[in-house]
C-alpha positions as CSV (number, residue, x, y, z in Angstrom):
1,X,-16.0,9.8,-7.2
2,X,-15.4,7.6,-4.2
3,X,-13.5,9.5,-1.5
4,X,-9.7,8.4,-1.2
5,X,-7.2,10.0,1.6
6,X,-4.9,11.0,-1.1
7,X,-7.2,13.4,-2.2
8,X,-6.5,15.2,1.2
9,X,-2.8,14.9,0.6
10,X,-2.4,16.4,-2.9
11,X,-4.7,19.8,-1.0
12,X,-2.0,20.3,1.3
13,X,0.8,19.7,-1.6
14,X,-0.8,22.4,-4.1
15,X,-0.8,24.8,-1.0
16,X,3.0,24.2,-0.8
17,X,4.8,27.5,-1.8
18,X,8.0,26.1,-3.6
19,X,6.4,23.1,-4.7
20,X,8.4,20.2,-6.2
21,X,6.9,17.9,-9.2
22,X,4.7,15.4,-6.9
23,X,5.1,12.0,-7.9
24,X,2.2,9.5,-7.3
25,X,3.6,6.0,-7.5
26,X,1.2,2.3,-7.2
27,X,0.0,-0.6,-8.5
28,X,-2.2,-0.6,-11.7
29,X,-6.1,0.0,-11.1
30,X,-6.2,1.8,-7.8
31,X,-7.5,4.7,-8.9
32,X,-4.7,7.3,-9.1
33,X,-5.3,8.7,-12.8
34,X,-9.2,9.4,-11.2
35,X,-8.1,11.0,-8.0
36,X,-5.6,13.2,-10.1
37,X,-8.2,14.3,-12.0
38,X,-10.8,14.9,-9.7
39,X,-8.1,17.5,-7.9
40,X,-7.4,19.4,-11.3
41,X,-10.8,19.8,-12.0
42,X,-11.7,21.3,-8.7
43,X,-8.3,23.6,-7.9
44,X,-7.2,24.4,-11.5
45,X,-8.9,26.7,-14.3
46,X,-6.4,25.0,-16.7
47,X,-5.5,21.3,-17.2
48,X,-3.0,19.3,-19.5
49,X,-2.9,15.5,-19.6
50,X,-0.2,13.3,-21.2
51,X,-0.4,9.4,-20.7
52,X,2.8,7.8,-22.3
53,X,1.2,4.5,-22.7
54,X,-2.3,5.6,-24.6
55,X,0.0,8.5,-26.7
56,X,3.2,6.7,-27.2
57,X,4.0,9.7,-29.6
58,X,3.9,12.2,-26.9
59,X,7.6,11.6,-26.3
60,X,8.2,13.7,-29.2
61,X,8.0,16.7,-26.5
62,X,11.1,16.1,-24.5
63,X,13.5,15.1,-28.1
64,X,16.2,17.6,-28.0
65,X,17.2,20.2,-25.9
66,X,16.0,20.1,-22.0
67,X,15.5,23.5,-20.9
68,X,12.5,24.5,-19.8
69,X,10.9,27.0,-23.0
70,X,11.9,24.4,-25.0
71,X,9.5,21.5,-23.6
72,X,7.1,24.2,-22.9
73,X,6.9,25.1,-26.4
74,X,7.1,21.9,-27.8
75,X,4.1,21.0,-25.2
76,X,2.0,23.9,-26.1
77,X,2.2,23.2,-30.1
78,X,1.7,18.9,-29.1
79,X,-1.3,19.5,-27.0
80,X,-2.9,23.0,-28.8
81,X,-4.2,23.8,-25.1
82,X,-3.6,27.0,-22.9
83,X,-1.1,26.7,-20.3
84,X,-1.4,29.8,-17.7
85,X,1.2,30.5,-15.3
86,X,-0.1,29.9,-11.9
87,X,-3.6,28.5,-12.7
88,X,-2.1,25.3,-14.9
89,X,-1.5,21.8,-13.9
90,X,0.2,19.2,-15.9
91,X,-0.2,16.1,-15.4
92,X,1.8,13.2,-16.9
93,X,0.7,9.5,-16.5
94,X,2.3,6.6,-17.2
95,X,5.8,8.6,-16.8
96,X,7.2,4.9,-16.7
97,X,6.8,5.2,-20.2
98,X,8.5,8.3,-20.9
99,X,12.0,8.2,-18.7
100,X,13.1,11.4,-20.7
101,X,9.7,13.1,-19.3
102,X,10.8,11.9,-16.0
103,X,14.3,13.4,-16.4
104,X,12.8,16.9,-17.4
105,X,11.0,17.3,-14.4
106,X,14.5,18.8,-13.1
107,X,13.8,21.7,-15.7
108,X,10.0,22.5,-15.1
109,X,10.5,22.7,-11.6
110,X,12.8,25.0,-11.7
111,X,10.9,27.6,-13.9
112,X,8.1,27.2,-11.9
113,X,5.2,29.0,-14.1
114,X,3.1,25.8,-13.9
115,X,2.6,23.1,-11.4
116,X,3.3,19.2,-12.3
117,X,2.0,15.9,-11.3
118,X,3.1,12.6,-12.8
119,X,1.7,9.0,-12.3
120,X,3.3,5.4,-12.8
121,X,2.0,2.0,-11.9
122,X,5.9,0.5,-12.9
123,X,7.7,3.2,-11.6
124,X,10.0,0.6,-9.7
125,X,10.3,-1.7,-12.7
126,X,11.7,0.7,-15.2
127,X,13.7,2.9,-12.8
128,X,17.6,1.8,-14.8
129,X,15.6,3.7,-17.7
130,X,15.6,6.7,-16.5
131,X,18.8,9.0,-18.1
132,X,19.1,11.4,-14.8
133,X,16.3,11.0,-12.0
134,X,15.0,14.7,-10.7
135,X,16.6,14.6,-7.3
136,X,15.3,17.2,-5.2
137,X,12.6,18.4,-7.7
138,X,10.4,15.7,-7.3
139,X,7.8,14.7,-4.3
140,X,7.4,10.8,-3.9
141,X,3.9,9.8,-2.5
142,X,2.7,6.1,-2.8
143,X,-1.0,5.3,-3.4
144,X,-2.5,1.6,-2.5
145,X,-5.9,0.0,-3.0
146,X,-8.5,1.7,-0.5
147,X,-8.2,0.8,2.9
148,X,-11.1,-0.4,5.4
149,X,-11.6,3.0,6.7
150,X,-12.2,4.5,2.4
151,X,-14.5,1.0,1.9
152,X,-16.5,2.5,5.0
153,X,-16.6,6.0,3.5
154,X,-17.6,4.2,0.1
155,X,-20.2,2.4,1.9
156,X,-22.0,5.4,4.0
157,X,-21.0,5.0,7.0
158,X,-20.9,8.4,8.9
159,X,-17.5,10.1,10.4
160,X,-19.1,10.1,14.1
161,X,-19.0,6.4,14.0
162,X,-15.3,6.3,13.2
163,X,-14.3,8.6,15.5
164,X,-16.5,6.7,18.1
165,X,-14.7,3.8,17.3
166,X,-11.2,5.2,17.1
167,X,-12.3,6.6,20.6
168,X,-13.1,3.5,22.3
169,X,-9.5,1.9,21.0
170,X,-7.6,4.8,22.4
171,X,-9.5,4.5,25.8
172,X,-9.7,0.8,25.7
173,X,-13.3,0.7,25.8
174,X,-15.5,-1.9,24.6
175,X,-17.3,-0.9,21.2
176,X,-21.2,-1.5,22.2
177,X,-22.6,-4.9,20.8
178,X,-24.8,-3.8,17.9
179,X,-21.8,-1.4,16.2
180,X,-19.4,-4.3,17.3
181,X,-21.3,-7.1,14.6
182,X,-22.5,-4.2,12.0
183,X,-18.0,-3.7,11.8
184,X,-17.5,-7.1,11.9
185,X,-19.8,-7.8,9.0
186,X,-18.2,-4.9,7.2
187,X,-14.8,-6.3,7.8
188,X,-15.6,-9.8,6.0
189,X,-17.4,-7.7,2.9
190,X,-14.0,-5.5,2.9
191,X,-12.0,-9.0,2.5
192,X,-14.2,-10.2,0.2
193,X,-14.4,-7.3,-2.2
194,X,-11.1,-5.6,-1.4
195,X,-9.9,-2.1,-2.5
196,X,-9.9,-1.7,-6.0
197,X,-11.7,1.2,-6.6
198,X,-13.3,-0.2,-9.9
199,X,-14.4,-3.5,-7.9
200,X,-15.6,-1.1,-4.7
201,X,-18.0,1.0,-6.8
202,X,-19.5,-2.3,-8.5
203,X,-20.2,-3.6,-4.9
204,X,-21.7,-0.1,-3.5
205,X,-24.0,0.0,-6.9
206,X,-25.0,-3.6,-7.2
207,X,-23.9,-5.5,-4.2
208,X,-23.9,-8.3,-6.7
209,X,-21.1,-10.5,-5.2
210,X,-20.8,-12.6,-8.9
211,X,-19.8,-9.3,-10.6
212,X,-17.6,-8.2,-8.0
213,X,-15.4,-11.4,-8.8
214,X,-15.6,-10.9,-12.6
215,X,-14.4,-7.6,-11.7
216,X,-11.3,-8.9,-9.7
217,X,-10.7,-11.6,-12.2
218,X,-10.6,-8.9,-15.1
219,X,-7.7,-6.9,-12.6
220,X,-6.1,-10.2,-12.1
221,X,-6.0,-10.8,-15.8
222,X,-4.3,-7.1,-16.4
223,X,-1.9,-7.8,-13.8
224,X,-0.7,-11.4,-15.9
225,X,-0.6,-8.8,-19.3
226,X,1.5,-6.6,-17.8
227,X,3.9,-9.4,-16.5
228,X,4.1,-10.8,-19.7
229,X,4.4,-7.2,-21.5
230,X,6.9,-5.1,-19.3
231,X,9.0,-8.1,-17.6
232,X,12.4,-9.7,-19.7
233,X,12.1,-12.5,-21.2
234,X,14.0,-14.6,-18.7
235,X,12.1,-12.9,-15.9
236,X,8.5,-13.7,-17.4
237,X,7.6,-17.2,-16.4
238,X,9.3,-16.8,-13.3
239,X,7.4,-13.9,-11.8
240,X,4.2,-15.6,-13.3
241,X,5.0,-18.7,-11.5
242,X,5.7,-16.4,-8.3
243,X,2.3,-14.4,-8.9
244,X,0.0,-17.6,-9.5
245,X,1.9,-19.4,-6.1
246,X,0.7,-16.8,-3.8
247,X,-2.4,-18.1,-2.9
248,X,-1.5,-21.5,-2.1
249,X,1.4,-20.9,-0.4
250,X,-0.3,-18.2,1.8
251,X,-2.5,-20.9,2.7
252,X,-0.2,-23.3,3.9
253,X,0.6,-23.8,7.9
254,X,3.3,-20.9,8.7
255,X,2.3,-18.7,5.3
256,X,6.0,-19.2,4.4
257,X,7.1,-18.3,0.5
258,X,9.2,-21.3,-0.4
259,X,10.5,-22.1,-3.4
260,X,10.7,-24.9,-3.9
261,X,7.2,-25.5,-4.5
262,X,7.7,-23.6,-7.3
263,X,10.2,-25.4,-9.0
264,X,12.9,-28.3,-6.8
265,X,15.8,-26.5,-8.8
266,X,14.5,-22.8,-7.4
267,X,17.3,-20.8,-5.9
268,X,16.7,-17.7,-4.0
269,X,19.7,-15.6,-5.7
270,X,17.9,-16.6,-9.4
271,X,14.2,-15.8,-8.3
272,X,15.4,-12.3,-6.5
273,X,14.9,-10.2,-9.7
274,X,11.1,-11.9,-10.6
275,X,10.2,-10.8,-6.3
276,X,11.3,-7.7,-6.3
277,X,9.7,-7.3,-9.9
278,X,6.3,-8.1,-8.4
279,X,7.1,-6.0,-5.4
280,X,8.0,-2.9,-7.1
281,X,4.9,-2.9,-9.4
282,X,2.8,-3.3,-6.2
283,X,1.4,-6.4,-7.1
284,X,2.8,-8.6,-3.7
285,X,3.9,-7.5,-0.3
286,X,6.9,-9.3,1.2
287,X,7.4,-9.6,5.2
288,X,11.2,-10.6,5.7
289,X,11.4,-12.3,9.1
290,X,13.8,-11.1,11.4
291,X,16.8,-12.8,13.7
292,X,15.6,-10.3,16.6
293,X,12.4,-8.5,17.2
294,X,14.7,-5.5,18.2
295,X,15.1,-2.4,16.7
296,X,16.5,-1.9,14.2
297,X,14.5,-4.5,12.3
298,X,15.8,-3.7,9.2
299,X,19.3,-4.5,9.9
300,X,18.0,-8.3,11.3
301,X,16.2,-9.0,8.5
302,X,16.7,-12.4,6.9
303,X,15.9,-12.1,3.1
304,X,15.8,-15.9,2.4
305,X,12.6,-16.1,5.2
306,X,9.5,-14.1,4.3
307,X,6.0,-14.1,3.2
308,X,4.5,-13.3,0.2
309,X,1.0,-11.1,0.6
310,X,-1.1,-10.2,-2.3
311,X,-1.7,-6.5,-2.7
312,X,-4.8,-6.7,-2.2
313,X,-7.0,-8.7,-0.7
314,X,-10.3,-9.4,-2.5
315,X,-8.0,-10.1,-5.4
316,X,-6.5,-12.7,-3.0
317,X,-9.7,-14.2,-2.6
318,X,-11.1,-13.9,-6.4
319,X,-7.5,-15.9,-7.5
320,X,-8.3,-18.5,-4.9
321,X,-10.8,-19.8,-6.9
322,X,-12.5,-21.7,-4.1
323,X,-15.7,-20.0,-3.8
324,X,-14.5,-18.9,0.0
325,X,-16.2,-15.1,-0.7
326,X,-19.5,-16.7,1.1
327,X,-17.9,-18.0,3.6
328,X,-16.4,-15.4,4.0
329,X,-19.5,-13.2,4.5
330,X,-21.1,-15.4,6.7
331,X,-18.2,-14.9,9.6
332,X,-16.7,-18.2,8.8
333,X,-13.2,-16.9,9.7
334,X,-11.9,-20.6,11.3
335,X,-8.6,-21.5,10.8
336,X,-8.0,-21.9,6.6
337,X,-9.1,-18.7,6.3
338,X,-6.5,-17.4,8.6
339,X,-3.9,-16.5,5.0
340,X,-6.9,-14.4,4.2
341,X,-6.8,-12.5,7.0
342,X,-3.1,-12.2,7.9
343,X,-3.1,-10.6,4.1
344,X,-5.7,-8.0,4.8
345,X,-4.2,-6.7,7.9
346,X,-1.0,-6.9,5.4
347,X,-2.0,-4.7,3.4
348,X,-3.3,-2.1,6.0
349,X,-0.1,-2.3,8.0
350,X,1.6,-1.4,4.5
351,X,-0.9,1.2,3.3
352,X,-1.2,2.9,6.9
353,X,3.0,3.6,6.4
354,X,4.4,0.6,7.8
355,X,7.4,-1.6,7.1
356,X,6.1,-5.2,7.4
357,X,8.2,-7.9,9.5
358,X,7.6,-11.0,11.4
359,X,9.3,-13.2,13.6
360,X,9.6,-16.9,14.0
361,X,12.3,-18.8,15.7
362,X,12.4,-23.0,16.7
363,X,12.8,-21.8,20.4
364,X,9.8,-18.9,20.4
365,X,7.1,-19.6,18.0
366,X,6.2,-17.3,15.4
367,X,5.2,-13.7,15.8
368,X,3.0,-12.4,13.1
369,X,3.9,-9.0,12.5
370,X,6.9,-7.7,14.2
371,X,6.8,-3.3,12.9
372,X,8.9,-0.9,14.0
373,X,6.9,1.9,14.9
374,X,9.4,5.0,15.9
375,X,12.4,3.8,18.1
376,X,10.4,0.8,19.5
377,X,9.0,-2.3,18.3
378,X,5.1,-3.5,18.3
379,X,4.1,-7.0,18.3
380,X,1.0,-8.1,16.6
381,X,-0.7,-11.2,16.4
382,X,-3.8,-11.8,14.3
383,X,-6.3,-14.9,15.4
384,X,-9.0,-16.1,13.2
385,X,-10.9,-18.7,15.6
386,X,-12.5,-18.2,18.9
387,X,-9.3,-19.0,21.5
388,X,-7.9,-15.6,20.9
389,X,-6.5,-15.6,24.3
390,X,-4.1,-18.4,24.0
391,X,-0.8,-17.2,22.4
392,X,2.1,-18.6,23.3
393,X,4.2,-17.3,21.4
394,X,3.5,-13.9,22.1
395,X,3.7,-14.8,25.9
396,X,7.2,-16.3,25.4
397,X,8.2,-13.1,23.4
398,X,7.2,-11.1,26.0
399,X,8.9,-12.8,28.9
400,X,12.5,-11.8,27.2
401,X,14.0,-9.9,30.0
402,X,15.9,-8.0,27.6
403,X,13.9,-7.3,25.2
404,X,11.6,-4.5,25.2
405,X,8.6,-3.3,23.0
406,X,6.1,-0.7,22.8
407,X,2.9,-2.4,23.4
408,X,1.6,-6.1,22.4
409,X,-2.0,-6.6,20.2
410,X,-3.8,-9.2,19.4
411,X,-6.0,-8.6,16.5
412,X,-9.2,-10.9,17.4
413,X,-13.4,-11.2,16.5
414,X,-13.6,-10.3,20.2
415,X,-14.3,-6.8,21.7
416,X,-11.6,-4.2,23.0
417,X,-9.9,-5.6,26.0
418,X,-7.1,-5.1,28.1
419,X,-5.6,-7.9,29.8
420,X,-2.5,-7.4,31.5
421,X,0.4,-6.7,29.4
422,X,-1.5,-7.6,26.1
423,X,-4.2,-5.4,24.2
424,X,-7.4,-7.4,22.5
425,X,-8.6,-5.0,19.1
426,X,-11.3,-6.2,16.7
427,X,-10.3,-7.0,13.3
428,X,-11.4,-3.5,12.2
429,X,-9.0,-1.8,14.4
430,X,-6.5,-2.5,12.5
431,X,-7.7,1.0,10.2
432,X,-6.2,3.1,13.3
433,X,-3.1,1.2,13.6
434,X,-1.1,4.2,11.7
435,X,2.3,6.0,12.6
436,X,2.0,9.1,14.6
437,X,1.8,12.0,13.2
438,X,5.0,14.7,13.3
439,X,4.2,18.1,14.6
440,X,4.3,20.4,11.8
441,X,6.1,23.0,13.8
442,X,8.6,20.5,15.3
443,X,11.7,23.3,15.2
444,X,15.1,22.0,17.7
445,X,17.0,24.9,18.0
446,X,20.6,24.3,19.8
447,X,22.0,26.7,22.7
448,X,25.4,26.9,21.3
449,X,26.1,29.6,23.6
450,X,28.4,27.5,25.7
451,X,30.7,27.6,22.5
452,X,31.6,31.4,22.5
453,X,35.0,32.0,24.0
């Protein structure tokens, strides 16, 4: 099984003394039914699967009353397997499916003889569905497509080399030469063949570019079923027509979603529904620009401005249908490949935790990622050609006396540089750009001594 950070995640969960029912939420075809199983097989002596979409019947278990003995019973009979407190996991998938599943959590929680995991690709999409949701019973974690630093386990590359390399962008170091071009060409093969799981192990088996593309189209071709299966019919030809725009308009000058290229009668307030559709089933990434690169960002956000990234990127590039991948691989990253690669450090801004903003005003220029990391704000640009140093934008950003922000990166083919007020990372940097970590034992106590008459 390739190695995914999840994995790592669910460890520390089924150490959890009073665990709630985890949740593991994402896109279709990234790999969390494999992971899942992978975890049971290796921590649990007993294991139940449900999956509402193969076993449509399987609802029959949660008809009736909710209480716990009752599911468990009707569970037990529906499945004919063993279920041992403390050494059981059950595992639903597809809980989309199944809302009354969803809603029993509550109950199985609470009796706590067995431990629960559920899956859903739509969880977003059919959330009025559910009858009562399992508030406080129920751990959400989202999964995406692997990111650069998983495609690098996939692809052998050792753990002293990432911690070199995660060493040398802490310090500021430059990465020495040879590493430098082996990462670069490791970057354009991530771009090109992306993070779905499926598509990652066809590359690492057979390095056979064609297949690697029939494998993305094959997702692609899912993704266009399940629009057409799970969306209203007055939603359906408008997501479609959303989903099949993203290339092209990604490729245009400022990457700007506009909808009138769509259709000259589009209005924002009558698309909204088909977006966040497409959003919430993980399929497309919106970055809502904002009226000040200040934080809060989420309160400047301007919803009728944004970009519209693919999930994931090789898909990006297999829906193109432009034969770019070989361009791709060769370095060609000149200027119309920049969509391709503001969408990949898209996706690993999102994946690594990150809310993704931008900024772009008539009297500064555009900013290409505007995040809010903490209490203070980052600015990132991304350059594709060989005049990585010339950013004016950036520069005029900067020279706001009263604005401040934490630091200022440039996301480049160059090496790791520090020039004045600005940072120069590689491309493949951008796998370190994550959220600091909280300190498990991060207790404030207050002296309220000062209180006591």
């Amino acid at each position: 099984m390739l190695k995914r950070k999840v994995y790592d995640f669910l460890l520390a969960w089924r150490k959890q003394k009073h665990k709630k029912a985890l949740c593991i939420f994402g896109a279709r075809q990234i790999g969390k039914t494999t992971v899942i199983r992978e975890f049971a097989k290796k921590n649990y002596k007993h294991f139940v699967e449900l999956n509402f979409i193969l076993d449509a019947e399987a609802g029959i278990i949660f008809e009736g009353k909710k209480d716990a003995n009752t599911i468990i019973t009707n569970l037990t009979a529906y499945t004919k397997q063993a279920l041992v407190p403390g050494q059981t996991l059950i595992f639903f998938d597809e809980v989309q499916a199944c809302p009354e599943a969803r809603t029993a959590i509550k109950f199985l929680v609470e009796d706590g003889r067995f431990d629960y995991i559920e899956s859903g690709s739509l969880l977003g999409v059919y959330y009025k569905d559910v009858p009562s949701y399992p508030v406080g019973f129920e751990e959400l974690q989202h999964m995406y497509p692997m990111d650069f630093e998983e495609f690098l386990w996939a692809n052998g590359v050792q753990s002293q080399t990432i911690d070199y390399l995660e060493e040398c962008m802490e310090k500021k170091l430059p990465v020495s030469a040879a590493v430098h071009e082996t990462m670069l060409k490791l970057f354009y093969t991530y771009i090109v063949v992306g993070g779905m799981p499926q598509v990652v192990d066809t590359y690492v088996k057979t390095h056979d570019i064609g297949q690697v593309v029939r494998s993305q189209q094959d997702i692609i071709n899912l993704y266009r079923l399940d629009i057409a299966q799970y969306s209203t019919d007055t939603e359906k030809l408008k997501i479609k027509a959303i989903f099949d725009s993203i290339p092209s308009q990604l490729n245009e000058k400022n990457r700007r979603f506009i909808l009138s290229k769509i259709a000259e009668s589009a209005r924002q307030n009558r698309y909204q529904n088909s977006f966040l559709w497409l959003a919430y089933a993980g399929v497309a990434l919106p970055c809502y620009n904002v009226e000040v690169p200040q934080p809060p960002l989420k309160l400047n956000e301007k919803h009728s401005l944004f970009k519209l990234f693919m999930g994931d990127t090789g898909l990006l590039c297999a829906a193109s249908m432009d034969d770019i991948q070989f361009l791709l691989l060769q370095g060609e990253m000149n200027i119309n490949m920049g969509s391709v690669l503001e969408n990949v450090m898209a996706q690993s801004i999102q994946s690594n935790g990150y809310t993704l903003n931008y900024f772009d005003s008539k009297k500064y220029g555009e900013i290409d990622f505007v995040i809010q990391n903490g209490l203070g704000v980052d600015l990132l640009e991304i350059k594709s050609g060989n005049n990585y140093t010339s950013h004016r934008a950036l520069n005029k950003v900067l020279d706001v006396a009263e604005w401040k922000f934490r630091q200022a990166l440039v996301f480049c083919k160059g090496n790791v540089a520090q020039e004045g007020r600005i940072t120069y990372l590689p491309w493949y940097m951008i796998m370190f750009y994550r959220p600091k970590q909280i300190p498990q034992n991060s207790k404030y106590e207050l002296d309220l001594s000062a209180l006591q008459l």
